[in-house]
C-alpha positions as CSV (number, residue, x, y, z in Angstrom):
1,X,156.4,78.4,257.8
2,X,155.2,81.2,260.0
3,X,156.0,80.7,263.6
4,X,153.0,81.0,266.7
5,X,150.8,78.9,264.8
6,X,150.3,80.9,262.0
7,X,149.4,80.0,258.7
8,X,152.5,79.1,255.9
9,X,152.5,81.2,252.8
10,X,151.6,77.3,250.8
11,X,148.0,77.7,253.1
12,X,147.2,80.9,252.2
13,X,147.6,80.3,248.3
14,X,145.8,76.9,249.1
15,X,143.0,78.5,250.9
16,X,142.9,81.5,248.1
17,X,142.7,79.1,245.1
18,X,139.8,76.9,247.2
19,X,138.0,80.1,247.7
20,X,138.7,81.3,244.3
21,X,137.3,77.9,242.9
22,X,134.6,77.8,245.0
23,X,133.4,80.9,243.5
24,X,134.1,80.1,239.6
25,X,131.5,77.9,237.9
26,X,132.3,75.2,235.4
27,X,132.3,75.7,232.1
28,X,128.9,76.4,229.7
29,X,127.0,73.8,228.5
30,X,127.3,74.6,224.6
31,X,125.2,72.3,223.6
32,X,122.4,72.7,225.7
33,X,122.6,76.4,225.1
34,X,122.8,76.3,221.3
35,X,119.5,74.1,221.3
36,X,117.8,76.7,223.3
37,X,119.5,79.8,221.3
38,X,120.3,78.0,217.8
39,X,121.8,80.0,215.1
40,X,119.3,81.2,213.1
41,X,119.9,83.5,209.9
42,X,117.5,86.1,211.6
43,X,118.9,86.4,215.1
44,X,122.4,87.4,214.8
45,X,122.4,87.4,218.8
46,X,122.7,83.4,218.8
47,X,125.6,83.5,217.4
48,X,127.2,86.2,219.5
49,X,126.0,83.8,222.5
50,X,128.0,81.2,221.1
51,X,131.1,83.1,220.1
52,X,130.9,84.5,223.5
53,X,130.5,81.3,225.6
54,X,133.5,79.8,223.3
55,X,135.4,82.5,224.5
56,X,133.9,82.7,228.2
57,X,134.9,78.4,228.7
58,X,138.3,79.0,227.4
59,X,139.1,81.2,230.0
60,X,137.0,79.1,232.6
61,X,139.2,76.2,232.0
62,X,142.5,78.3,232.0
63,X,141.8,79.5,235.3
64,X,139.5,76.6,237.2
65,X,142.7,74.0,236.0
66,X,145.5,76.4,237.2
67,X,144.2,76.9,240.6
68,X,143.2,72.8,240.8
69,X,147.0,72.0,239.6
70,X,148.5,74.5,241.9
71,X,146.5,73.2,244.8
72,X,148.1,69.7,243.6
73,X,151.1,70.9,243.0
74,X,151.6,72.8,246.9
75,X,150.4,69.5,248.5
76,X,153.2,68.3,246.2
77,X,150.8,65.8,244.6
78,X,151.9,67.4,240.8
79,X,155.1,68.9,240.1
80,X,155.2,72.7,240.4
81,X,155.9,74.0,236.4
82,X,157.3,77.3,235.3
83,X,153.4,78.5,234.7
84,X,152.3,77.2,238.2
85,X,155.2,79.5,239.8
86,X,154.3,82.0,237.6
87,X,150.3,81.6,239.2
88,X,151.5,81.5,243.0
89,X,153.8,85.0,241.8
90,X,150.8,86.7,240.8
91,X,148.6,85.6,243.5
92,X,151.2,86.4,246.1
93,X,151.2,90.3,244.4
94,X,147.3,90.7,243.6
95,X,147.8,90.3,240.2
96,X,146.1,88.6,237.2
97,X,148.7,85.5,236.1
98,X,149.7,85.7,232.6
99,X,148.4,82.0,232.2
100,X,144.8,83.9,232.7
101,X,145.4,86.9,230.5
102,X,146.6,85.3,227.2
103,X,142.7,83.9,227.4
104,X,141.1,86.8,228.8
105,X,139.3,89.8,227.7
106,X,141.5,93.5,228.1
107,X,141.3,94.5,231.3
108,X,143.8,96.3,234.1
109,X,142.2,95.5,237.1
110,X,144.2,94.0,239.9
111,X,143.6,90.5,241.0
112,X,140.4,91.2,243.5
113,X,138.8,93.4,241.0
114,X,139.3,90.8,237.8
115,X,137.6,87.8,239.3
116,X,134.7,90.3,240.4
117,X,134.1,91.6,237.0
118,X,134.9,88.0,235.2
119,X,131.9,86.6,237.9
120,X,129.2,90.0,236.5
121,X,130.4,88.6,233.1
122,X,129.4,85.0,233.7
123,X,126.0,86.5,235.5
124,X,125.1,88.3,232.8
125,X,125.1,85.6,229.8
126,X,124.1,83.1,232.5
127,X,120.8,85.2,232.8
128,X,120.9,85.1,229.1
129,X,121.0,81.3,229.4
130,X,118.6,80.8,232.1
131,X,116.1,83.5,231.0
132,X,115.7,84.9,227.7
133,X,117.6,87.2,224.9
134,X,118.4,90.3,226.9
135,X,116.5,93.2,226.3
136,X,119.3,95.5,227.3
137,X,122.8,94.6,226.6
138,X,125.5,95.0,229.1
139,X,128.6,96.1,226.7
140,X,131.3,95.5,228.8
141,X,130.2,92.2,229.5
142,X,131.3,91.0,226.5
143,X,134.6,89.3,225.0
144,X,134.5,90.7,222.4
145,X,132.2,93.9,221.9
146,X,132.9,94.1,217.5
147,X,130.9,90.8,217.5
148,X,128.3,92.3,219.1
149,X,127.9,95.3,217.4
150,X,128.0,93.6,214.1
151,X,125.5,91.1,215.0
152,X,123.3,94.3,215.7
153,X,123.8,95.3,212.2
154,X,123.6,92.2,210.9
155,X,120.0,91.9,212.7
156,X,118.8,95.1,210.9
157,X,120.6,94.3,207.5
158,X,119.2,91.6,207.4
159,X,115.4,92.7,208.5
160,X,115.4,95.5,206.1
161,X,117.2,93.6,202.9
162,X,120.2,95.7,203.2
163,X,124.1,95.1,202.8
164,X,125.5,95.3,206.0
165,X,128.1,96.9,205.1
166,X,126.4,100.1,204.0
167,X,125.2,100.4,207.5
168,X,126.8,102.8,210.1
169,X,125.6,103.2,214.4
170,X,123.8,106.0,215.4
171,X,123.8,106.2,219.0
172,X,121.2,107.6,221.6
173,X,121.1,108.3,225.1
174,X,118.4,107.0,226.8
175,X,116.7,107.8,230.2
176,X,116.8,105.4,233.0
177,X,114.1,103.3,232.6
178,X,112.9,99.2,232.6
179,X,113.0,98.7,229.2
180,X,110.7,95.6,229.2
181,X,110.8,94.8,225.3
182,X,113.6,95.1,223.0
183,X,113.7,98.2,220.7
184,X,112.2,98.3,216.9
185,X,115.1,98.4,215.1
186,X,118.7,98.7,216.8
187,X,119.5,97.8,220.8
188,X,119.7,98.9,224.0
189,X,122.9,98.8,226.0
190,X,124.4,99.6,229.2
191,X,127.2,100.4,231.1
192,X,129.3,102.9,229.1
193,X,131.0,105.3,231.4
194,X,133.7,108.0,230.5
């Protein structure tokens, strides 16, 4: 315990996993979502919804029941497990617990900069959710980005009559712009930097 008062090192990782849950929402409703978004042989986008919200609750639950049991665990209500020391080790040095990672999308961020990115990835497909398909796609937003571009082709494959895999991307850079209404053929994305 820290002496004048201050707070021990089990508060802090208490207080951090608190404000760290507060911030993560519960898992997706699945079902709700696939009755809004059903899969459908001529929107490939469905099913990249669902893949992605498969993926997206996985790693919801990894982290929301980690930080509940190690909130348990430092009120010594659970005991603390290998993986829960593991946790309060990676909190204590900023970075992403392993627990997290074997469930999570690639990324090197520390600690502070993963749980802002994971909460602009749940944004973004909850706007999905709430709104309608996207017009414009934000790539790095998603789990896993092959799914995506395949469901693209699949889209146009499957418009035109054509074996997908005949099919290659041609990419274009695009101005700034509200793109109000999904393109022709093909899709708009964002967020690719160099």
């Amino acid at each position: 315990a820290a002496g004048g008062g201050g707070k021990s090192g089990g508060e802090v990782l208490d207080e951090l996993a608190e404000e760290m849950l507060t911030k993560i929402p519960h898992e997706f409703d699945r079902e709700r979502v696939m009755k809004k978004f059903p899969i459908r042989f001529d929107e490939s986008m469905n099913t990249v919804l669902a893949q992605e919200l498969i993926r997206y609750n996985a790693l919801i639950e990894a982290i929301r029941s980690s930080l509940s049991n190690l909130r348990k665990a430092l009120k010594g209500l659970i005991v603390m497990s290998a993986d829960l020391e593991q946790v309060v080790q990676a909190l204590n040095t900023g970075k992403v617990p392993a627990l997290w990672t074997k469930k999570s999308y690639p990324s090197l961020k520390p600690l502070g900069g993963y749980i802002n990115d994971f909460l602009e990835r749940l944004a973004f497909l909850q706007r999905w959710i709430d709104d309608k398909m996207p017009t414009v796609y934000w790539m790095p937003g998603f789990f896993f980005v092959h799914a995506f571009m395949t469901g693209g082709m699949q889209n146009f494959a499957r418009k035109y009559g054509l074996p997908v895999d005949t099919l290659n991307f041609e990419h274009h850079m695009m101005p700034e712009s509200d793109y109000g209404k999904p393109p022709e053929d093909g899709i708009y994305t964002y967020g690719l930097f160099s």
